[in-house]
VEXVEX-463086 format. One record per residue: residue in three letters; x, y negated, z of N, C-alpha, C in turn. Coordinates in nm, 2 decimals. Atoms other than C-alpha are relative to their C-alpha. Layout:
BEGIN
<r ropa="ala" n_east="X" n_north="Y" n_up="Z" ca_east="X" ca_north="Y" ca_up="Z" c_east="X" c_north="Y" c_up="Z"/>
...
REM end
This chain:
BEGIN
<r ropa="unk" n_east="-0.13" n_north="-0.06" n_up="0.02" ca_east="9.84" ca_north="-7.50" ca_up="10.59" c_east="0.10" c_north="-0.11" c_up="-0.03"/>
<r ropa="unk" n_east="-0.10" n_north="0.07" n_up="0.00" ca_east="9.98" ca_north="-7.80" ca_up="10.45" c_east="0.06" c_north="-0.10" c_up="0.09"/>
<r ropa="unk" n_east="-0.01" n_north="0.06" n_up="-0.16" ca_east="9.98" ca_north="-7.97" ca_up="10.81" c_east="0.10" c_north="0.10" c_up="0.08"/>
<r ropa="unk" n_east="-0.09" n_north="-0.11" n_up="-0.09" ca_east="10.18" ca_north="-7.63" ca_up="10.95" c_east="0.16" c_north="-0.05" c_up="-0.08"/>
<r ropa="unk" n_east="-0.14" n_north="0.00" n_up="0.06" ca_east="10.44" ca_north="-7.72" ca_up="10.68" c_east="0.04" c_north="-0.16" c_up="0.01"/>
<r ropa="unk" n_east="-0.09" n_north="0.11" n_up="-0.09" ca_east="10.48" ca_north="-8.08" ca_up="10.79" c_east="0.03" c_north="-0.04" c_up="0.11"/>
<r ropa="unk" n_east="-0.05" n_north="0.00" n_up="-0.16" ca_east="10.49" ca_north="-8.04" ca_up="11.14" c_east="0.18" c_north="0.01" c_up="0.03"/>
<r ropa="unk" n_east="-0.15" n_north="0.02" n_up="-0.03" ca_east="10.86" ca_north="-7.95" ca_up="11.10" c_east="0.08" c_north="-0.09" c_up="-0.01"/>
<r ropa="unk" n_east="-0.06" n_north="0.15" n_up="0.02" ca_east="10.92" ca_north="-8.30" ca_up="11.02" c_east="0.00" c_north="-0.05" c_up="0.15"/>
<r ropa="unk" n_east="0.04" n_north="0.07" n_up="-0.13" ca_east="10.79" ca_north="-8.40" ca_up="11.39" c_east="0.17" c_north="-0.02" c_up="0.05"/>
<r ropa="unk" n_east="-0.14" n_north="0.00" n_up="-0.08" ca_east="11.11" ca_north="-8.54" ca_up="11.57" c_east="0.12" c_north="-0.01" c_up="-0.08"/>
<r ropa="unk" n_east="-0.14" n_north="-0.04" n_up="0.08" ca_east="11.30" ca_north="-8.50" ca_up="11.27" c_east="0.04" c_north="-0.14" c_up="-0.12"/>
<r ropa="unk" n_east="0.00" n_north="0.14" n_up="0.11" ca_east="11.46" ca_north="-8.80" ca_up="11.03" c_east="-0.06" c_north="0.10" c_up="-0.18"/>
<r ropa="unk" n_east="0.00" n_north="-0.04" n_up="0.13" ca_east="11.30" ca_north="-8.75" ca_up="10.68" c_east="-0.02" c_north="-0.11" c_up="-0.12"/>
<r ropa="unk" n_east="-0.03" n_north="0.05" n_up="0.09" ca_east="11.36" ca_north="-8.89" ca_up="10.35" c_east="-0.22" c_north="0.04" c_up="-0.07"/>
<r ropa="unk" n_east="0.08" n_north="0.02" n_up="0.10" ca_east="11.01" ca_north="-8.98" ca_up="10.20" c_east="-0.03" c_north="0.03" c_up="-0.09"/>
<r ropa="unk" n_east="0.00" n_north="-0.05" n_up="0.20" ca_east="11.07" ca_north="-8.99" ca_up="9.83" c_east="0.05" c_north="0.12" c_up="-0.03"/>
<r ropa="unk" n_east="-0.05" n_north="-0.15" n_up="0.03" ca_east="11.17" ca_north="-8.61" ca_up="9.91" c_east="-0.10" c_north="0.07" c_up="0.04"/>
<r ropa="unk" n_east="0.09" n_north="-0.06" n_up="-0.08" ca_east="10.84" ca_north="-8.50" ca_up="10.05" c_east="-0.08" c_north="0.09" c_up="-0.14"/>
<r ropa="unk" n_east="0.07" n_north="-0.07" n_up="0.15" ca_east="10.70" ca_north="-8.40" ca_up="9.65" c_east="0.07" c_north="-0.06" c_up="-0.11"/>
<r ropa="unk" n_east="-0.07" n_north="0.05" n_up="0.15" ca_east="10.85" ca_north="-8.42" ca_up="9.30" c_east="-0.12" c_north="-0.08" c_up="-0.08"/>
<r ropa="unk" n_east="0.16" n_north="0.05" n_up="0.10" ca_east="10.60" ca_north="-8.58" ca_up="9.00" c_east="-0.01" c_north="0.14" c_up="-0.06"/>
<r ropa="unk" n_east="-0.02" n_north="-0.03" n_up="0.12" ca_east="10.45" ca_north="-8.40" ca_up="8.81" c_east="-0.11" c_north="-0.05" c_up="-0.10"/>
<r ropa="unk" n_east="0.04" n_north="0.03" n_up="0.09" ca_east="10.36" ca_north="-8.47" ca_up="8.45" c_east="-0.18" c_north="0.04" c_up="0.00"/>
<r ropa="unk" n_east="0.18" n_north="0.02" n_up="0.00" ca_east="9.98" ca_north="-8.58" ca_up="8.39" c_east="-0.09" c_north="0.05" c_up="0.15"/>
<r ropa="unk" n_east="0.09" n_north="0.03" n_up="-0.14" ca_east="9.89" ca_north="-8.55" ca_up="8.77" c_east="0.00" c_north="-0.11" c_up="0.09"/>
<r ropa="unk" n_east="-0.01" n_north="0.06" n_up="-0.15" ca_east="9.89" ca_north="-8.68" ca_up="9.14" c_east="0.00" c_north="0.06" c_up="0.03"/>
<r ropa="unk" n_east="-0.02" n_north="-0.06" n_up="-0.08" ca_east="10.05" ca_north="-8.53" ca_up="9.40" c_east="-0.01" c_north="-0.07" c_up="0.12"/>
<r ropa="unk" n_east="-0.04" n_north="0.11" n_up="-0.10" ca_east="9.96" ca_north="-8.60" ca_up="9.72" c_east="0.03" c_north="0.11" c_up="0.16"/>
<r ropa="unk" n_east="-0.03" n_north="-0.05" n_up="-0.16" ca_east="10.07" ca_north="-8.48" ca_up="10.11" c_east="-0.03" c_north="-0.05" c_up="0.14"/>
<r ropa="unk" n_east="0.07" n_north="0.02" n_up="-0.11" ca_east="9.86" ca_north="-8.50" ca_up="10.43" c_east="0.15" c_north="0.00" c_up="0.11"/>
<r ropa="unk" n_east="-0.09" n_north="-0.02" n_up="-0.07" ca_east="10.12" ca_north="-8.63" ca_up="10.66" c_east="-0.04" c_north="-0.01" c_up="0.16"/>
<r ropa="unk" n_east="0.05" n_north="0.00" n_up="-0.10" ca_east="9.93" ca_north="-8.70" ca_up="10.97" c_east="-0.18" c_north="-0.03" c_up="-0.03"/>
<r ropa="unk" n_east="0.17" n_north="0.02" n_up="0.02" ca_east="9.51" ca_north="-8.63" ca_up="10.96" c_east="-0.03" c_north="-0.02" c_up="0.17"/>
<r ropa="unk" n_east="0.14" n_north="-0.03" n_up="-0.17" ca_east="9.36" ca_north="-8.75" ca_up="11.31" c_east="-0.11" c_north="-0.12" c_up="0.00"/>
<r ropa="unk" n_east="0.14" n_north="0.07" n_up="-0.02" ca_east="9.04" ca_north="-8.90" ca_up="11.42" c_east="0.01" c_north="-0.18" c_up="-0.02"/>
<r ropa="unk" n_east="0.00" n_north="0.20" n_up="-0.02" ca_east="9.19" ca_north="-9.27" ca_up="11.47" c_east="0.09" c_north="-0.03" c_up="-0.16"/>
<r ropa="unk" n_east="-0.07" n_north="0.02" n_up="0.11" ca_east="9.38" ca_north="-9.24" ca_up="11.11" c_east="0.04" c_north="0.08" c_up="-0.13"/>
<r ropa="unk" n_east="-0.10" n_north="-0.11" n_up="0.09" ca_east="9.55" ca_north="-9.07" ca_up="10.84" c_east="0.12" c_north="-0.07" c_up="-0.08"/>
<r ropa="unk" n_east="-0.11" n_north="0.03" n_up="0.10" ca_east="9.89" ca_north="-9.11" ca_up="10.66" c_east="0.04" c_north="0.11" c_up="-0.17"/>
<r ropa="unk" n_east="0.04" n_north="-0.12" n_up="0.18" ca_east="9.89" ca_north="-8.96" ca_up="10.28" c_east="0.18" c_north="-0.05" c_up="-0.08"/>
<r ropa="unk" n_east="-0.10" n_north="0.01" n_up="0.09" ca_east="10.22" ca_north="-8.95" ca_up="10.07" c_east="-0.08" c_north="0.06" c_up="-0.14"/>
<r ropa="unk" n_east="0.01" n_north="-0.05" n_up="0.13" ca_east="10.15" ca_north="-8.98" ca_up="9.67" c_east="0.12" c_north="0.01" c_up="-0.07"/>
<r ropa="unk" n_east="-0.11" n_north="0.00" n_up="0.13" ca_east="10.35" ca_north="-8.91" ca_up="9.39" c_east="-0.08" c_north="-0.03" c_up="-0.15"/>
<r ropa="unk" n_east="0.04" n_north="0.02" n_up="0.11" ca_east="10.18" ca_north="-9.06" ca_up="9.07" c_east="0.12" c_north="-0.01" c_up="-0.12"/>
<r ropa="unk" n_east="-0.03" n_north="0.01" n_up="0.14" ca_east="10.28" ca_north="-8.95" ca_up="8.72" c_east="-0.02" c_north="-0.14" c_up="-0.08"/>
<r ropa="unk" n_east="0.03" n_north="0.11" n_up="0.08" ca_east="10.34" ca_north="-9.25" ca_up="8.46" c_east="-0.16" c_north="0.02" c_up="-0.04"/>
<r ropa="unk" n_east="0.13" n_north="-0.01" n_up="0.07" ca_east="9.94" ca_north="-9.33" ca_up="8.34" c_east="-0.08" c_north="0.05" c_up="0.10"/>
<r ropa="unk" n_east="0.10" n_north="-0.12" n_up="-0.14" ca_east="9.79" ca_north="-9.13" ca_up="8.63" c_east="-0.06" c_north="-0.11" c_up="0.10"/>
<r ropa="unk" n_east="0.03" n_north="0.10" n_up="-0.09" ca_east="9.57" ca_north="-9.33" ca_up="8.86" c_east="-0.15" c_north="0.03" c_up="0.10"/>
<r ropa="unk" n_east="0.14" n_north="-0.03" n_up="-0.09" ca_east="9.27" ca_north="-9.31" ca_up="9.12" c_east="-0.11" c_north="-0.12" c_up="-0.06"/>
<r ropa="unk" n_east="0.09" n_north="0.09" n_up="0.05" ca_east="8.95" ca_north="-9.49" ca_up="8.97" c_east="-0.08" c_north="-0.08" c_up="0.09"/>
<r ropa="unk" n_east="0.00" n_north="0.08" n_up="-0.09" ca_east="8.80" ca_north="-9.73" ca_up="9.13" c_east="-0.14" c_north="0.00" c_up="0.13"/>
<r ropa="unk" n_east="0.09" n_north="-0.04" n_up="-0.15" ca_east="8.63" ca_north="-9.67" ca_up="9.50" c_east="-0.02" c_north="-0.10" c_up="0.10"/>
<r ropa="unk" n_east="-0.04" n_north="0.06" n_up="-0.11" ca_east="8.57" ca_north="-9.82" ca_up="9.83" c_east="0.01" c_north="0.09" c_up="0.14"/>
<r ropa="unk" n_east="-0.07" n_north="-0.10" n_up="-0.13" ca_east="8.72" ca_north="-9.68" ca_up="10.18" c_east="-0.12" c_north="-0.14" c_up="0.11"/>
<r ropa="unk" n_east="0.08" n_north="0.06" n_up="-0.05" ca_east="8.48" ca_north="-9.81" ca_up="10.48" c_east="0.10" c_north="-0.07" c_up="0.14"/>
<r ropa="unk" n_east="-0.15" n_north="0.01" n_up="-0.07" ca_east="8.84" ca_north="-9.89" ca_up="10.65" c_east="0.13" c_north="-0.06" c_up="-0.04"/>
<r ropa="unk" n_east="-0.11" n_north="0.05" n_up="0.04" ca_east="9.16" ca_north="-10.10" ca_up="10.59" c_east="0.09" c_north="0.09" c_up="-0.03"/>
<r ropa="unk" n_east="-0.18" n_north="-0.12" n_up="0.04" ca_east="9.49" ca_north="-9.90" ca_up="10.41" c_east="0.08" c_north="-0.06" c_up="-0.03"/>
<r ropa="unk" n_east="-0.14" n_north="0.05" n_up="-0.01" ca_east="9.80" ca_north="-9.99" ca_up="10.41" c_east="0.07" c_north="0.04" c_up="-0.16"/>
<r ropa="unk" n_east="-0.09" n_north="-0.04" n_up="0.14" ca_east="10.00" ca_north="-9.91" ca_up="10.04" c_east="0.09" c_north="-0.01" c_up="0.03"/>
<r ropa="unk" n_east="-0.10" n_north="0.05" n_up="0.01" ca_east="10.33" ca_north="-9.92" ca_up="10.10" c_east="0.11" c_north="0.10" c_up="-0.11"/>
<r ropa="unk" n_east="-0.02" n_north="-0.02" n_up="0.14" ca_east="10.49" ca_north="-9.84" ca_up="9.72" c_east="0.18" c_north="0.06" c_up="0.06"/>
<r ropa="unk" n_east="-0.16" n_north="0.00" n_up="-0.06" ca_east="10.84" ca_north="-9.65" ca_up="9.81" c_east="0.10" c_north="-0.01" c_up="-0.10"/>
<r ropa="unk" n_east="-0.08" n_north="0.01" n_up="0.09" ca_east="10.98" ca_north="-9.64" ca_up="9.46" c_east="-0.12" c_north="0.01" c_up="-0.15"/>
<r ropa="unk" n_east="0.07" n_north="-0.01" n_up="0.11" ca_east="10.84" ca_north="-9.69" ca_up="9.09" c_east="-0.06" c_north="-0.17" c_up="0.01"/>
<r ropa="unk" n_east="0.06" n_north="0.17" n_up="-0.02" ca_east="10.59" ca_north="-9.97" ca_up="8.99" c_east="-0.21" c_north="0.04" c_up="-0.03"/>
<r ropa="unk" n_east="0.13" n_north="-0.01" n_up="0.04" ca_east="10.20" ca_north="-9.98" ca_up="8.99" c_east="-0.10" c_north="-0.08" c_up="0.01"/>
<r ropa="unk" n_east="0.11" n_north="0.07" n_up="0.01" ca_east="9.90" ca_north="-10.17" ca_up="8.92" c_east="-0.10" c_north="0.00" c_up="0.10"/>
<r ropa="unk" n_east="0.11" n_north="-0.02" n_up="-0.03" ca_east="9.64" ca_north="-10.20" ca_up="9.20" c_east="-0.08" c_north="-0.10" c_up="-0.02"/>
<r ropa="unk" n_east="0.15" n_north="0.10" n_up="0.06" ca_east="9.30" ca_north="-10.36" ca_up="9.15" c_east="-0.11" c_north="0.03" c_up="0.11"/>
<r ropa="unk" n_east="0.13" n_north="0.01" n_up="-0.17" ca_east="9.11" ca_north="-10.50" ca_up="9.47" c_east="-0.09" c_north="-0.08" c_up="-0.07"/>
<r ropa="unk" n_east="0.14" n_north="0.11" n_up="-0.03" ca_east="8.76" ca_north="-10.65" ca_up="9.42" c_east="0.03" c_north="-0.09" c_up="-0.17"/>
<r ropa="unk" n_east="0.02" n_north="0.03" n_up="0.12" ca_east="8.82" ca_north="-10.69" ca_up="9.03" c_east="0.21" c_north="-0.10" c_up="-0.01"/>
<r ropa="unk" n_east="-0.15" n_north="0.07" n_up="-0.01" ca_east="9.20" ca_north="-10.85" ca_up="9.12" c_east="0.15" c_north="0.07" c_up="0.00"/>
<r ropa="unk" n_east="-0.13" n_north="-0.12" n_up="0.02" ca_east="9.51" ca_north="-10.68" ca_up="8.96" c_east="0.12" c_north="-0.06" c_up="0.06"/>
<r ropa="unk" n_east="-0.16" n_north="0.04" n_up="-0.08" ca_east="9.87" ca_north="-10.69" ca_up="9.16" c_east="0.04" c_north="0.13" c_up="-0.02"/>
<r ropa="unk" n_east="-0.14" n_north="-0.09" n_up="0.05" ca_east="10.18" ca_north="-10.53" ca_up="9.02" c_east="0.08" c_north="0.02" c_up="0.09"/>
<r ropa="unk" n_east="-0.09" n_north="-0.01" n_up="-0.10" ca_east="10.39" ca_north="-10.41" ca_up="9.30" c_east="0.07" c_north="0.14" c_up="-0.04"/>
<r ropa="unk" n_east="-0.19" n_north="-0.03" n_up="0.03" ca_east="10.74" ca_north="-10.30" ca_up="9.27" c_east="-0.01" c_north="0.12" c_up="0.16"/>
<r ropa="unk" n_east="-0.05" n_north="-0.03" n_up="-0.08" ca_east="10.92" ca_north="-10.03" ca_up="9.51" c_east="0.03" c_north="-0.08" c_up="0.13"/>
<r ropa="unk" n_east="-0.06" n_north="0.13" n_up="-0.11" ca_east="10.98" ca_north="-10.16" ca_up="9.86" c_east="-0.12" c_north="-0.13" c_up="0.06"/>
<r ropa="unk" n_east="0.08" n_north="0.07" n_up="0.00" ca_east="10.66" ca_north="-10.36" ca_up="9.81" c_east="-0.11" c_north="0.05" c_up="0.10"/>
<r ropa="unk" n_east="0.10" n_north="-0.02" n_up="-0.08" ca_east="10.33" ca_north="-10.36" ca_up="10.02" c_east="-0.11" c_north="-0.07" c_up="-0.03"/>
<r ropa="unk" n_east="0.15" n_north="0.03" n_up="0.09" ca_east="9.93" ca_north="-10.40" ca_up="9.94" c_east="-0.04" c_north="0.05" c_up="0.13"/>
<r ropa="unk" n_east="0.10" n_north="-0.02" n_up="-0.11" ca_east="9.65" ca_north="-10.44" ca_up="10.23" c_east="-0.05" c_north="0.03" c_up="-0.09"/>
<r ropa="unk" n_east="0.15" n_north="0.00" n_up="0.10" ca_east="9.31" ca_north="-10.27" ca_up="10.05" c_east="-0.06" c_north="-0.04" c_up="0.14"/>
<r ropa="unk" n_east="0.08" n_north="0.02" n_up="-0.12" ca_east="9.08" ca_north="-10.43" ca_up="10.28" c_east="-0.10" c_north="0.10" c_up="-0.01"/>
<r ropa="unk" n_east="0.11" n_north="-0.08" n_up="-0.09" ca_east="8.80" ca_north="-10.23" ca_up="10.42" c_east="-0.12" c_north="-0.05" c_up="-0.11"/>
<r ropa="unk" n_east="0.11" n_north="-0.01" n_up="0.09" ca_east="8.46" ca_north="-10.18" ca_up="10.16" c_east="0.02" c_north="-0.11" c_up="-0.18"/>
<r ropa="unk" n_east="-0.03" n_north="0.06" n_up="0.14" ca_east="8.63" ca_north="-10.37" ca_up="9.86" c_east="0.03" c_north="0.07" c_up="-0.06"/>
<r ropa="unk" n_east="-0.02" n_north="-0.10" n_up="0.08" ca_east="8.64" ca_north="-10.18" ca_up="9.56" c_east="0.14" c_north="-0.06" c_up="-0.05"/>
<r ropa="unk" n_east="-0.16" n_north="-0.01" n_up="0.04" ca_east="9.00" ca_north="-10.09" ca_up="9.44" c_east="0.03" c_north="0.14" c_up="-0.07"/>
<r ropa="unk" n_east="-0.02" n_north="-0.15" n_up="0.08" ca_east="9.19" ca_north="-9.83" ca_up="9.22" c_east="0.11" c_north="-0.09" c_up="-0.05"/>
<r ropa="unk" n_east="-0.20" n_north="0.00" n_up="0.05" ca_east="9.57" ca_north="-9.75" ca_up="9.12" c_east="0.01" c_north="0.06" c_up="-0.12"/>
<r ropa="unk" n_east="-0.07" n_north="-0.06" n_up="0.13" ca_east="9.75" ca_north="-9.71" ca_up="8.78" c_east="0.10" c_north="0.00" c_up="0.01"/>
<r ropa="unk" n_east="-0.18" n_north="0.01" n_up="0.03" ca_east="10.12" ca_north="-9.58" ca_up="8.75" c_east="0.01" c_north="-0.07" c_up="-0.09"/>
<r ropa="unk" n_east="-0.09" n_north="0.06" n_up="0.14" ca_east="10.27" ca_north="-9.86" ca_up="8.51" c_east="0.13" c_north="0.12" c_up="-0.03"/>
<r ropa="unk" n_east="-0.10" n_north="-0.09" n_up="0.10" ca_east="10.55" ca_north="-9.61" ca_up="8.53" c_east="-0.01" c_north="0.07" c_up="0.15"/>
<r ropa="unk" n_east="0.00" n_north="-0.01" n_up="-0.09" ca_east="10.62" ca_north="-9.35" ca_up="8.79" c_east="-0.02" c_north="0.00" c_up="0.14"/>
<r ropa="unk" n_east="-0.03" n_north="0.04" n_up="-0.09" ca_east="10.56" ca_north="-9.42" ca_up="9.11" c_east="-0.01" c_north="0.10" c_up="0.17"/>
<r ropa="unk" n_east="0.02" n_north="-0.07" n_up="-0.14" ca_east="10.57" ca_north="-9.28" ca_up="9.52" c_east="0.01" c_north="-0.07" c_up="0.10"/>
<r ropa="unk" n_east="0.04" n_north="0.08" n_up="-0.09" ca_east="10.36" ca_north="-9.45" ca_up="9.79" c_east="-0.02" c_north="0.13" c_up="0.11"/>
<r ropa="unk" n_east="0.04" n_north="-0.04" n_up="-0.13" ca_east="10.25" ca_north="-9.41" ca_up="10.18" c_east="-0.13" c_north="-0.09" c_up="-0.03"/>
<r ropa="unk" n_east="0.11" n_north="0.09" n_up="-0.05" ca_east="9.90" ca_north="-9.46" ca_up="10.21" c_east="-0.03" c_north="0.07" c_up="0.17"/>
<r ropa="unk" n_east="0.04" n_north="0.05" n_up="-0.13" ca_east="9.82" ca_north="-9.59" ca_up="10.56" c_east="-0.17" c_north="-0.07" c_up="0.03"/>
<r ropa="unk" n_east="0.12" n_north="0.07" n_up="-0.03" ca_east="9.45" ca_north="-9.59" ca_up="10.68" c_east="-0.04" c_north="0.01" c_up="0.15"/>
<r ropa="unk" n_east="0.03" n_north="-0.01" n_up="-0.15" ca_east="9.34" ca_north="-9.65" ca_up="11.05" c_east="-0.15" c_north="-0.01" c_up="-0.03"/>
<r ropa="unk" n_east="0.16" n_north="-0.01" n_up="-0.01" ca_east="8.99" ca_north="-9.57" ca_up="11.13" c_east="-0.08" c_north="-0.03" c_up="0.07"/>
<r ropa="unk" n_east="0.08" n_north="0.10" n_up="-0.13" ca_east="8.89" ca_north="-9.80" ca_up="11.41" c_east="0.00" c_north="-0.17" c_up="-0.02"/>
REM end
């Protein structure tokens, strides 16, 4: 369902940091493209709110659209700012903490 409600974006200009509000003591996130060779995810992390720490068997892309947050590859913390960008390489463990607010594009290819 939530794929029928971004379809109307196809073709269309859209504003990012308008795709979900925060909200308090979550993560929001939005499936913007799911296919076989990829997927594109929009979050919205609440201040404190974070994903613990995993490994993906595939490179992702982070690119941070506004806010600021902590990620942690392979035991190694990087503070990235709005506007900013973070490779997670492929089977290194990693995990995100909002320092304050923030709203990313994660970018994974599957090949």
């Amino acid at each position: 369902m939530e794929q029928k409600r971004l379809e109307k974006f196809v073709g269309q200009g859209i504003r990012l940091v308008d795709l979900a509000d925060y909200q308090e003591g979550s993560v929001v996130s939005r499936t913007i493209i799911d296919k076989k060779t990829g997927t594109v995810t929009f979050f919205a992390f609440a201040e404190g709110q974070g994903l613990s720490e995993h490994t993906a068997p595939f490179d992702a892309l982070v690119y941070l659209i506004e806010g600021e947050a902590e990620i942690v590859i392979s035991g190694k913390p990087i503070r990235v700012k709005g506007g900013e960008v973070v490779i997670m390489p492929a089977n290194q463990p990693h995990a995100l903490q909002a320092i304050r607010n923030f709203k990313m594009i994660l970018t994974m290819i599957r090949s």
